[in-house]
Each structure stands twice: as structure tokens, then as C-alpha cells.
NUDO-498367 format. One record per residue (C-alpha): residue number from 1; residue in one letter; x, z, y. Coordinates in nm, 4 decimals, padded with zeros to 6 digits, always signed. Last residue first. Layout:
BEGIN
- NUM  A  X  Z  Y
...
// end
This chain:
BEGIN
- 173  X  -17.9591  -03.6315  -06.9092
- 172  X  -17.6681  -03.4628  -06.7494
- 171  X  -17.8451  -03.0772  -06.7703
- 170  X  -17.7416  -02.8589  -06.4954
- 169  X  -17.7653  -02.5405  -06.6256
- 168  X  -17.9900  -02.3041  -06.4113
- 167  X  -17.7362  -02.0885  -06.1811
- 166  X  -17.7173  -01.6789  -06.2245
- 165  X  -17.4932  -01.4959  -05.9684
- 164  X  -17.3459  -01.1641  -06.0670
- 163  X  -17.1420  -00.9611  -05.8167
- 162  X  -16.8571  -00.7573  -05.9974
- 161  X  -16.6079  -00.4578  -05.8910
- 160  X  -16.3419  -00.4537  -06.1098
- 159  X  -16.1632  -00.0691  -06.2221
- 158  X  -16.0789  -00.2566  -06.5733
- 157  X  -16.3080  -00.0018  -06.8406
- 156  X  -16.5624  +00.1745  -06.6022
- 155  X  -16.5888  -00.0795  -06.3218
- 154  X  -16.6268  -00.3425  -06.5513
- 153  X  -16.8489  -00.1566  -06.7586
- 152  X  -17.0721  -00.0825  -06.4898
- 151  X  -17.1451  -00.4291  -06.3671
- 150  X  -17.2284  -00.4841  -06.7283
- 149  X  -17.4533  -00.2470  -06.7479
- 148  X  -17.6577  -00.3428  -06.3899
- 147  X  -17.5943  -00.7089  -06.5403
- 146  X  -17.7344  -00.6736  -06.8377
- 145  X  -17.8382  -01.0284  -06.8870
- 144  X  -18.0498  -01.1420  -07.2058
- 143  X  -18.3796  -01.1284  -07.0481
- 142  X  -18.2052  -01.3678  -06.7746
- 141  X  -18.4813  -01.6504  -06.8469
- 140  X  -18.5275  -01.7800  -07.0938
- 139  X  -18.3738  -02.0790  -07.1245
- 138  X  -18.0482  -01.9209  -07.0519
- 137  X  -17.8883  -01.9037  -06.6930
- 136  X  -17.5240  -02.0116  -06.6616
- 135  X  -17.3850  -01.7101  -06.4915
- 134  X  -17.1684  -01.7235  -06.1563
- 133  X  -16.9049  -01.4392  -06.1702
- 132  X  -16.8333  -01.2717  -05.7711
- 131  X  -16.5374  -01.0508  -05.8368
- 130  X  -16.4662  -00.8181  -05.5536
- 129  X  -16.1559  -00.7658  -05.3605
- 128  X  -16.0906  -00.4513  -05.1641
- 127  X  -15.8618  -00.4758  -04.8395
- 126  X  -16.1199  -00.3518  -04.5628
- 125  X  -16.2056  -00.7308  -04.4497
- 124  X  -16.3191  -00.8030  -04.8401
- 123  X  -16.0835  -01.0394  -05.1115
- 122  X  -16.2981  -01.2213  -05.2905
- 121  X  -16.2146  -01.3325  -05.6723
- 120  X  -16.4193  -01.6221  -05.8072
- 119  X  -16.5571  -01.6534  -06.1759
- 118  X  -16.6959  -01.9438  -06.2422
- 117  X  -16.9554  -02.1285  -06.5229
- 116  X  -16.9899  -01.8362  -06.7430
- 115  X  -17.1889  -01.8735  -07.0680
- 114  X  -17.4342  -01.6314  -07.2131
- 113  X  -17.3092  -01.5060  -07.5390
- 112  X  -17.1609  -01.3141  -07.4699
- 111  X  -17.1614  -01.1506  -07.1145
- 110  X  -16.8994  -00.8944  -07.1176
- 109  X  -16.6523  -01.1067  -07.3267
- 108  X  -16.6764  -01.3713  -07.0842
- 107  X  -16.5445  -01.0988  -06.8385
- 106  X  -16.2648  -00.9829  -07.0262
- 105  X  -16.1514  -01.3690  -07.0792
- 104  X  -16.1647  -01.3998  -06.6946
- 103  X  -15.9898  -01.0965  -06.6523
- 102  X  -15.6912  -01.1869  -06.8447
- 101  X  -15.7534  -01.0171  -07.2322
- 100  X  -15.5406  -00.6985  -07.3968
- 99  X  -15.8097  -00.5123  -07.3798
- 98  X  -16.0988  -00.7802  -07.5347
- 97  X  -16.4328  -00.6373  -07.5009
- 96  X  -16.7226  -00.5290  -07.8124
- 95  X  -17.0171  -00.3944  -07.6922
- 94  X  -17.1969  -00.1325  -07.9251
- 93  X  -17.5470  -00.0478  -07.8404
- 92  X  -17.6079  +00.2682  -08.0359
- 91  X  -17.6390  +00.4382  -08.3861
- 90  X  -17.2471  +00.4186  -08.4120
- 89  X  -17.2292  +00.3734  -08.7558
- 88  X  -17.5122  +00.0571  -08.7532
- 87  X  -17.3429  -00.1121  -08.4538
- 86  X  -17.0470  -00.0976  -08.6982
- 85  X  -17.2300  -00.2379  -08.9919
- 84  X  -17.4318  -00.5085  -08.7445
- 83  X  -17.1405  -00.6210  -08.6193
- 82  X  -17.0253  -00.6836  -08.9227
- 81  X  -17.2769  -00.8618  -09.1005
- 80  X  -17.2525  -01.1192  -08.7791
- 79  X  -16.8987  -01.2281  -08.9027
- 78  X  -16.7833  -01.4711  -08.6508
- 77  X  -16.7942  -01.2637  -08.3650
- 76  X  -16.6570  -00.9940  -08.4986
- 75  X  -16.2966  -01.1865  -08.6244
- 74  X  -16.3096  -01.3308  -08.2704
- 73  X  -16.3394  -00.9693  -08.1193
- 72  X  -16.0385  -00.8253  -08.4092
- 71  X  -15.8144  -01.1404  -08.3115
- 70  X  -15.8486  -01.0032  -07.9287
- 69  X  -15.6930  -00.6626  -07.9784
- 68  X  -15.9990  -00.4103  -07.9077
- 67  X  -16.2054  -00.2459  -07.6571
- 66  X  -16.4912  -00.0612  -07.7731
- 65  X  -16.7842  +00.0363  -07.5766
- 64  X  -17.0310  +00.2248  -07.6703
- 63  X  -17.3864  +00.1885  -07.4755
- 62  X  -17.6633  +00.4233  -07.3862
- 61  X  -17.5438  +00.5128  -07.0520
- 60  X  -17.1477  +00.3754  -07.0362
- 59  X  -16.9792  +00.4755  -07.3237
- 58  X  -16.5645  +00.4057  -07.3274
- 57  X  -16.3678  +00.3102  -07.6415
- 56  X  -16.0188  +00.2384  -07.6436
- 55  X  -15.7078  -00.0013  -07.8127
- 54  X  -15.8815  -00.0016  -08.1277
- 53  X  -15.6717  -00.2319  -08.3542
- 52  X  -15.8753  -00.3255  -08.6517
- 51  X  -15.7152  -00.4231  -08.9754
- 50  X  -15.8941  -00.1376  -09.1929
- 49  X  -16.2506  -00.3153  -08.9728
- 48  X  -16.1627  -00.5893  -09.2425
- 47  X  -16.0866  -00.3930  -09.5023
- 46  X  -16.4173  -00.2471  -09.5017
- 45  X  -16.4801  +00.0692  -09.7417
- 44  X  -16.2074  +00.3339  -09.5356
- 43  X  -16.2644  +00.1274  -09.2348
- 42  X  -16.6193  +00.2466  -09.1545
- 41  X  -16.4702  +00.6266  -09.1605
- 40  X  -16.2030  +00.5080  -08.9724
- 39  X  -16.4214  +00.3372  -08.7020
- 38  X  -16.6518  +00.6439  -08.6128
- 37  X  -16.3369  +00.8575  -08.6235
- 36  X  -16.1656  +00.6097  -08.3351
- 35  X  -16.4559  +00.5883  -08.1730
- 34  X  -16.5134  +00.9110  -08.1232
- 33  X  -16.1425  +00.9891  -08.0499
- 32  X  -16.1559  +00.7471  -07.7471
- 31  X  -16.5358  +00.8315  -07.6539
- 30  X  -16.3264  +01.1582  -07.5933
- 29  X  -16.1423  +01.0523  -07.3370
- 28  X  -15.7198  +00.9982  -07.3851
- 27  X  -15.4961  +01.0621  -07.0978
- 26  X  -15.6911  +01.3135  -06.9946
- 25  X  -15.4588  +01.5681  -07.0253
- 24  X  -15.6770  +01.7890  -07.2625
- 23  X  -15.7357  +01.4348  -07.4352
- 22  X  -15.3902  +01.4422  -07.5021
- 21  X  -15.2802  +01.7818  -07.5663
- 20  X  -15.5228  +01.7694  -07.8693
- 19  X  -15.3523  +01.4731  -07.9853
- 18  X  -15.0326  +01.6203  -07.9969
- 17  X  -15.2107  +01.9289  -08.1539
- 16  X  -15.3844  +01.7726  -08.4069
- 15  X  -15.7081  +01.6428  -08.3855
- 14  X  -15.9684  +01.7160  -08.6783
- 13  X  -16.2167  +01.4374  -08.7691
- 12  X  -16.0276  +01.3440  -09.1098
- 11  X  -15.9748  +00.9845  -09.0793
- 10  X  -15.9108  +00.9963  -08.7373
- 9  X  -15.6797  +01.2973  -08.7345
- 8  X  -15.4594  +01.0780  -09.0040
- 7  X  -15.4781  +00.7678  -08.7949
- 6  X  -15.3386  +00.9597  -08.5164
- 5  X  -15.5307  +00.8882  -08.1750
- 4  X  -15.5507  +00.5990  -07.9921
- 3  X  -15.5948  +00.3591  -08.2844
- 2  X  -15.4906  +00.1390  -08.5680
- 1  X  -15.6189  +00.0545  -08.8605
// end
């Protein structure tokens, strides 16, 4: 498994000095190194997680983020037992996010398994842009949709501003 930190410091829970420096610097948080340790430990009796490639981990309120290598989100996705075995280690909401992703693809990540119809960049007066995503609705309702989370997680993990739209599905019947 790979990670931000050593795979030796993650597997033992004690940084070394290089990685010490690191997080001193800022350059790594420490949802980085817990997520890294929280992962190694699950790794050591999964070898599926063992392939993981943790590229970060950020929590936003109640909820752990981890972004990873895109094979490791499909690999998640399909395999439902382990989700539930890492959301189970981390004893919180875990959202899994694609680093190495376009935009678009990081965005559909933040809202699986609702689907998104558009996702439209605006560029303001003042020179910021903002991404306006339009949300197919479920059928019940937008229980489902996070969206003061998600907004934060976007801002948190790719610096992107977000405005959420839901739209009903337009059924061709």
C-alpha cells in the first residue's frame, strides 16, 4: 500500500523524522497520517486495501475523506463488504474521491450515487469561477444529497467553489 507517509511509520503509528518534518511543514495534515495508519492496519488482513494508493485524506465535520488512485474507487464501489470494513475502522462517514480525476469525474465521485446531468463552470465579474453542477433528483427526494458537505469538500480537497441545482429526471415514456 501506498501512502503519504512511510509505509513503515504507517504500519507502526510512529512518524519518523522525515515525516515528522512534514506535517510540521504542513505539507502533510494529520488526517493524512490518520488515514494512512487507519488503512495499514486494515491492509495488513485485506489484500485488497494492501493495493491501495492513498494519495490524502481530509475530514470535513463528521466525515473522512480519502482520496485515492481511481482503480482503488472502482475496486470500492464494486465490493460493498469493503466499504463497509473501512467505514467500520474509521468509526465515521468515509467518502471515497478520485485525486488523480478531471473535475467532472471528482465531482461525480462526490455525489454517488446520485447522477449528474451537467456540470458548468462560471467565470464571476471579480475573476473567480464557480462550478454550478445540476443533480438528477432521486425518487425521493434529495434525502440522499449532502450538498452543504459536499460543497465543503470541494472547497476543502480541489479549492472549487460549487452551486448545486437538483432537476427531476425527465422520464421518455
Amino acid at each position: 500500500m501506498k501512502t503519504p507517509i512511510c509505509s513503515f511509520d504507517a504500519k507502526t503509528g510512529v512518524l519518523c523524522a522525515k515525516c515528522e518534518s512534514k506535517v510540521d511543514s504542513g505539507q502533510l495534515k494529520k488526517s493524512d497520517v490518520e488515514g494512512a495508519m487507519r488503512l495499514a492496519k486494515l491492509a495488513e488482513h485485506d489484500p485488497y486495501i494492501n493495493q491501495f494508493t492513498l494519495l490524502g485524506a481530509t475530514k470535513v465535520n463528521d466525515i473522512f475523506v480519502l482520496v485515492l488512485k481511481s482503480p482503488d474507487i472502482v475496486l470500492i464501489r464494486g465490493n460493498s463488504e469493503l466499504a463497509k470494513k473501512i467505514k467500520s475502522e474509521f468509526q465515521s462517514k468515509v467518502w471515497f474521491v478520485e485525486g488523480d480525476s478531471s473535475d467532472r469525474k471528482f465531482i461525480e465521485n462526490l455525489f454517488f450515487p446520485a447522477k449528474v446531468l451537467n456540470v458548468n463552470l462560471i467565470w464571476l465579474p471579480d475573476g473567480n469561477k464557480v462550478t454550478k453542477v445540476i443533480v438528477e433528483k432521486n425518487h425521493t427526494g434529495d434525502s440522499n444529497l449532502d450538498s452543504k458537505n459536499i460543497q465543503e469538500i470541494a472547497k476543502t480537497v480541489k479549492n472549487m467553489e460549487l452551486v448545486i441545482e437538483l432537476k427531476n429526471s425527465s422520464l421518455g415514456v
